[in-house]
N, C-alpha and C positions, 0 to 999 in steps of 0.2 A: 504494500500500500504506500502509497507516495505522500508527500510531508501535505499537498493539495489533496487528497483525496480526505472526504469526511465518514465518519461512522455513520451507520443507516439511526442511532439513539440520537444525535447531534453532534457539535464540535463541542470541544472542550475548552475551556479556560482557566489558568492558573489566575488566581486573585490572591492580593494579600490588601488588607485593609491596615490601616493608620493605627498608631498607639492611642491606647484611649475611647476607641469608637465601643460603646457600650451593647448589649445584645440586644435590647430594642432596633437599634439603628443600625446593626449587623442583618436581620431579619428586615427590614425595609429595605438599604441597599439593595442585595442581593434578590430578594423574591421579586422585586421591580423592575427585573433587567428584563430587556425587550425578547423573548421566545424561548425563558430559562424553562426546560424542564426539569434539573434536578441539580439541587446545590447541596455539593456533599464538602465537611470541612477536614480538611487532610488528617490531622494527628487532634481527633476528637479529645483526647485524655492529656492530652501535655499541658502541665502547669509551664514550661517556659512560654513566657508572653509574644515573642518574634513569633514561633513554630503554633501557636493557638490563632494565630490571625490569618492563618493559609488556609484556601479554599479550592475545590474544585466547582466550577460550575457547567455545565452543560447544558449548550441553549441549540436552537434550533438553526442549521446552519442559513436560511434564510434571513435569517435574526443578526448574523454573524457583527457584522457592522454596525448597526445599531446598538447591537449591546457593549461592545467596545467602547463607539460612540458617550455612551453614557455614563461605564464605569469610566472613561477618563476623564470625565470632564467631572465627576462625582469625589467632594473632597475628602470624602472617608476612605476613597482608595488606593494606595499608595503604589501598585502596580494592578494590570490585566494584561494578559498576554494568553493567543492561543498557543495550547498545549502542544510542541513539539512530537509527532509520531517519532518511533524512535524500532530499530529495527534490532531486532534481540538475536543475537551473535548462539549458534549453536555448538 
């Protein structure tokens, strides 16, 4: 599969949000983004604060743009970036 090619579930996005952004405004961000079907947070259980604010989200590749669009311009977030395919070495 090529770095262009998307999953038939959506594309993916790594997210990391701002020190400080509380879980209210963690759950607004994120559930607001334009075609998200499912926002999963990387290391649910980690008390280190950097590694608690990373997120995967998966939006609809239609959406793709858009939702970029908005997590950048969106001050609680301190990156968005689609997720790299990566080719697993056998």
């Amino acid at each position: 599969m090529s770095v262009e090619q998307k999953s038939p579930q959506g594309t993916r996005l790594n997210v990391k949000l701002t020190p400080g952004t509380d879980r209210r405004r963690i759950t607004e961000v994120l559930a607001n983004t334009p075609g998200v079907q499912s926002v999963i947070q990387t290391f649910p259980d980690e008390t280190d604060e950097e590694l608690s604010r990373l997120y995967i989200l998966e939006v609809d590749p239609a959406n793709l743009k858009a939702a970029l669009r908005q997590l950048h311009q969106n001050p609680h977030v301190q990156y968005a970036e689609e997720t790299v395919r990566r080719k697993l070495i056998r």
